[in-house]
C-alpha positions as semicolon CSV with decimal commas, in nm:
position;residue;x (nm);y (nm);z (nm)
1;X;7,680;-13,002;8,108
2;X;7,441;-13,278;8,107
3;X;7,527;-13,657;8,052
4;X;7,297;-13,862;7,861
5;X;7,236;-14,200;7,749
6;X;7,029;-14,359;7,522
7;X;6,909;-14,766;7,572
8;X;6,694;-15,007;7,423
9;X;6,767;-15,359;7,225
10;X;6,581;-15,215;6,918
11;X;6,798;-15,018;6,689
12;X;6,469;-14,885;6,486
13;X;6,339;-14,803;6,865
14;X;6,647;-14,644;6,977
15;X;6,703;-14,416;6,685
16;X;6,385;-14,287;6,774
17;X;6,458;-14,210;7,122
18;X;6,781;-14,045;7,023
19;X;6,599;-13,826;6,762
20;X;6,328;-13,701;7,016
21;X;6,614;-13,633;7,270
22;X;6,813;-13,421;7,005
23;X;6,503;-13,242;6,912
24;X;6,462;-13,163;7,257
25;X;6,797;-13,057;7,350
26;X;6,852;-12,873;7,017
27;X;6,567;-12,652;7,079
28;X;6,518;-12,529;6,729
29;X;6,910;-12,486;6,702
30;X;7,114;-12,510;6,390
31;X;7,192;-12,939;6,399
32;X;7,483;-12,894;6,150
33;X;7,626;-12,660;6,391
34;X;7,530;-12,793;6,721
35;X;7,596;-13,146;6,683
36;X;7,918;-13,387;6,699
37;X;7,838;-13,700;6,597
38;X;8,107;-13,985;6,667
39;X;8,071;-14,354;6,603
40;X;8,330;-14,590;6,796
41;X;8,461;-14,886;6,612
42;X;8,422;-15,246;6,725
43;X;8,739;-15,432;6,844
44;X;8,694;-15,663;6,527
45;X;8,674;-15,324;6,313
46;X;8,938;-15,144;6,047
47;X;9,173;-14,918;6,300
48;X;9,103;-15,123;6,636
49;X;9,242;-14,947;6,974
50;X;9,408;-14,671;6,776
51;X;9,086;-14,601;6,571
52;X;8,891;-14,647;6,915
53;X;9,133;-14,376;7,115
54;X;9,081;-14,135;6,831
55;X;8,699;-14,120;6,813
56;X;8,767;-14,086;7,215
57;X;8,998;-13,811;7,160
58;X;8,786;-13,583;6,881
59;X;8,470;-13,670;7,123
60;X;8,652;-13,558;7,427
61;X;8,798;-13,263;7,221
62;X;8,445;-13,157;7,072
63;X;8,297;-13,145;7,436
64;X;8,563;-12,941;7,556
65;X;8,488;-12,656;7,254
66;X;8,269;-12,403;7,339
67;X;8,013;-12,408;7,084
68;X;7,963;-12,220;6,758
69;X;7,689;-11,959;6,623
70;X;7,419;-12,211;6,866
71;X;7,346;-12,186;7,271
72;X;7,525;-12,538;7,337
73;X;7,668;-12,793;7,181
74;X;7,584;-13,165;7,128
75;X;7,814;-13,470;7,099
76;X;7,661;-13,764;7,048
77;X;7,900;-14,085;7,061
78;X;7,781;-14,429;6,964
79;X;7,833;-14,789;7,037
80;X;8,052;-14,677;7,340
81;X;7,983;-15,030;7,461
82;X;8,335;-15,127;7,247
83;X;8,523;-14,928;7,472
84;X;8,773;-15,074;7,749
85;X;8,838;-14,914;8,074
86;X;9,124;-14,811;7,976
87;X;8,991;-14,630;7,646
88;X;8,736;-14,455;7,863
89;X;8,986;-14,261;8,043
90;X;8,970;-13,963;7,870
91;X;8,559;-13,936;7,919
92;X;8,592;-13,976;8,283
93;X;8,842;-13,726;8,313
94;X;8,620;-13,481;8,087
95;X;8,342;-13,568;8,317
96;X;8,552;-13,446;8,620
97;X;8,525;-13,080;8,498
98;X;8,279;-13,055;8,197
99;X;8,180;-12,774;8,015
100;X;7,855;-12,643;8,069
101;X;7,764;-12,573;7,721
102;X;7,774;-12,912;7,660
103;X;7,551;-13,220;7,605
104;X;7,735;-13,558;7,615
105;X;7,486;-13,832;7,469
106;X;7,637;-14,181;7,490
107;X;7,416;-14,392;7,258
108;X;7,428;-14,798;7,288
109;X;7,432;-15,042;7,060
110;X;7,777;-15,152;7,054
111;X;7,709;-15,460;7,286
112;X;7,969;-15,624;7,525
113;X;8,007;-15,493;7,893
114;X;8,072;-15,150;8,018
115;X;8,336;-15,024;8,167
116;X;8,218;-15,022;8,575
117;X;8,336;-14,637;8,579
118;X;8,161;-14,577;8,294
119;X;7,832;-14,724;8,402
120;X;7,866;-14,548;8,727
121;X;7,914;-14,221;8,551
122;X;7,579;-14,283;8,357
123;X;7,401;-14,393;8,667
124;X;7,457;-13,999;8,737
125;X;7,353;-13,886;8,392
126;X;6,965;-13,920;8,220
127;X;6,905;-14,248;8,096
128;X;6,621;-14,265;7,792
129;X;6,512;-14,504;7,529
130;X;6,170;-14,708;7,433
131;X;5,880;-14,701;7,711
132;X;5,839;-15,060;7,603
133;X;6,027;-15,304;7,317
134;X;5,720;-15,535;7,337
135;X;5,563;-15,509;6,983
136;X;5,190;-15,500;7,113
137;X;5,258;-15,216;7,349
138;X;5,445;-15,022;7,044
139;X;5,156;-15,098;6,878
140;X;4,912;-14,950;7,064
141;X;5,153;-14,654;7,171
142;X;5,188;-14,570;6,761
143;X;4,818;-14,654;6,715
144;X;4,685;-14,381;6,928
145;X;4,951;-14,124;6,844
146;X;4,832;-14,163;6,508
147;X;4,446;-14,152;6,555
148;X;4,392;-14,486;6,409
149;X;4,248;-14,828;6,611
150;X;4,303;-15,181;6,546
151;X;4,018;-15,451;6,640
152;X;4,146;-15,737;6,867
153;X;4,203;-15,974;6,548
154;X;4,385;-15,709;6,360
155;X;4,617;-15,608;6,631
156;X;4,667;-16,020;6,693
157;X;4,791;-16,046;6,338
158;X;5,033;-15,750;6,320
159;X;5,157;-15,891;6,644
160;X;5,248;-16,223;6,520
161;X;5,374;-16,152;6,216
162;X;5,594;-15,899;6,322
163;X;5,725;-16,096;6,617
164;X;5,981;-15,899;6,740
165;X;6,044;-15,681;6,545
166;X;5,848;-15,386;6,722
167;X;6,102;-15,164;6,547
168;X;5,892;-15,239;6,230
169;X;5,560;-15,116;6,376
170;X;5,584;-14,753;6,358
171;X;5,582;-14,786;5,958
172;X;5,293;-14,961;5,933
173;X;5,077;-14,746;6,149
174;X;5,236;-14,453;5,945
175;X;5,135;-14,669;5,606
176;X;4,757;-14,740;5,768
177;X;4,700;-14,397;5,893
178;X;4,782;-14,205;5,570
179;X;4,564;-14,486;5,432
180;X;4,234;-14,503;5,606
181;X;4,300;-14,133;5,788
182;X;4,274;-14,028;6,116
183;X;3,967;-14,225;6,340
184;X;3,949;-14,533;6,152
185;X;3,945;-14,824;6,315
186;X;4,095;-15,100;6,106
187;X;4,002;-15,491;6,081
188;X;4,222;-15,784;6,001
189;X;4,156;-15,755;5,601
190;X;4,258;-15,387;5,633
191;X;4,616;-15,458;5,777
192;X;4,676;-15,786;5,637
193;X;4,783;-15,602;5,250
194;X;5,026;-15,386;5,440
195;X;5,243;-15,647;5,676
196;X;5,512;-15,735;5,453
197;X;5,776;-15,996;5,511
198;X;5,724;-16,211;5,843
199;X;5,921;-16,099;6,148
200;X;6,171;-16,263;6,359
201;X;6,041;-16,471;6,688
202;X;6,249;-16,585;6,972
203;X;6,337;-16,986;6,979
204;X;6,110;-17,095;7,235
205;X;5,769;-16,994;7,030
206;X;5,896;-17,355;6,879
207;X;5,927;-17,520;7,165
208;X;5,583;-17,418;7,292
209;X;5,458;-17,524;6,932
210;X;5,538;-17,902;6,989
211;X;5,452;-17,889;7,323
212;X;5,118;-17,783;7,212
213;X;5,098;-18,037;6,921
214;X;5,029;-17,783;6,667
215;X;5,275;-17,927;6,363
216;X;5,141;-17,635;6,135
217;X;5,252;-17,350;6,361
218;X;5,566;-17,532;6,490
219;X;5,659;-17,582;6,107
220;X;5,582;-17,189;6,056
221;X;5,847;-17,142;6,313
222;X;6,105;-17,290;6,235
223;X;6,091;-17,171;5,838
224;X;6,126;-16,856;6,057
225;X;6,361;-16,875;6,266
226;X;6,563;-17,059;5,991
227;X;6,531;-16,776;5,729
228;X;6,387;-16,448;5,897
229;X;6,657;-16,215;5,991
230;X;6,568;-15,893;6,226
231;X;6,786;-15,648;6,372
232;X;6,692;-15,887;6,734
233;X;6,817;-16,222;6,476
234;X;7,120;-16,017;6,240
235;X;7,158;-16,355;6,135
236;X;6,922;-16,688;6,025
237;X;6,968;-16,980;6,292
238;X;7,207;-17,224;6,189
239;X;6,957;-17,603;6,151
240;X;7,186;-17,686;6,451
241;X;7,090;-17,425;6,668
């Protein structure tokens, strides 16, 4: 058995560190019949602690099956931020004597703070997720994986627009690439048709605006952080904020 968990702020980010971690452990494996994938519910959800001890109980249940028709079997539970230390009981105790056929991925997103036994547990395990959430480093990552370069003013603009929302970045490089093809290296009138809606940016950009004196950027900002929303701002500031 090997314990796993997957990390990172940015959902879009994450995802994609959980699907290059199940393609690896899958190993050309039938998904539909290797994986278990469980979901746990926040405490303000439909069900609460019940619903909460019963995704516990059919992950704890599916790690203890041997698999089916595939070499191992993969149970993948999310957002097990939600859960107390109390509701993580039964996934220490599976942990205690695991099966080796199995891969227990614990996938975050749930927020709040984990259960110390828990976290110990995963200090044990693999821990993977985005080599950087920084949207110029994602930027240059997807850039090169996708054969396609980006002058200093082009990558500039796709960095301020998208703020950050680096999650957003490996769509546009897809969009550019199939575009202009492999080896092209773009300019700043090549991306700018392709950026879409403005991304979010964290509160002190403003601050630094005024500071600066620069009333067009700092009024930029705020219509931003006032109206964008991002999976890193769910939610437009409130004009008190």
């Amino acid at each position: 058995m090997s314990l796993y968990a997957v990390k990172g702020t940015d959902p879009v980010l994450r995802s994609r560190a959980l699907a290059e971690l199940l393609d690896e452990l899958l190993a050309g494996e039938d998904r539909s019949l290797a994986v278990e994938d469980l979901t746990v519910p926040g405490k303000g959800d439909d069900g609460g602690a019940d619903g909460r001890e019963a995704v516990v109980a059919a992950a704890v249940g599916a790690a203890q099956s041997p698999p089916f028709m595939t070499a191992r079997r993969i149970v993948v539970l999310r957002d097990y931020e939600h859960l107390t230390t109390d509701e993580v009981a039964p996934i220490l105790t599976y942990l205690a004597d695991p099966l080796d056929t199995t891969d227990l991925v614990l996938v975050a997103g749930g927020g709040g703070r984990v259960a110390k036994a828990l976290t110990d547990a995963i200090k044990q395990g693999c821990t993977v997720g985005p080599e950087s959430e920084q949207t110029l480093d994602v930027l240059a990552q997807s850039s090169e994986a996708a054969g396609i370069s980006l002058t200093g003013p082009a990558a500039r603009l796709v960095t301020d627009h998208l703020g950050e929302d680096a999650g957003r970045v490996g769509a546009l490089v897809d969009v550019l690439a199939s575009t202009f093809g492999s080896g092209a290296r773009l300019d700043v009138d090549d991306v700018e048709p392709y950026l879409g809606e403005a991304g979010s940016v964290p509160a002190y950009t403003l601050t630094n605006a005024i500071e600066q004196g620069d009333t067009a950027g700092a009024l930029t900002i705020l219509h931003r952080l006032l109206t964008v929303t991002s999976p890193r701002q769910p939610k437009p500031m409130h004009p008190l904020q």
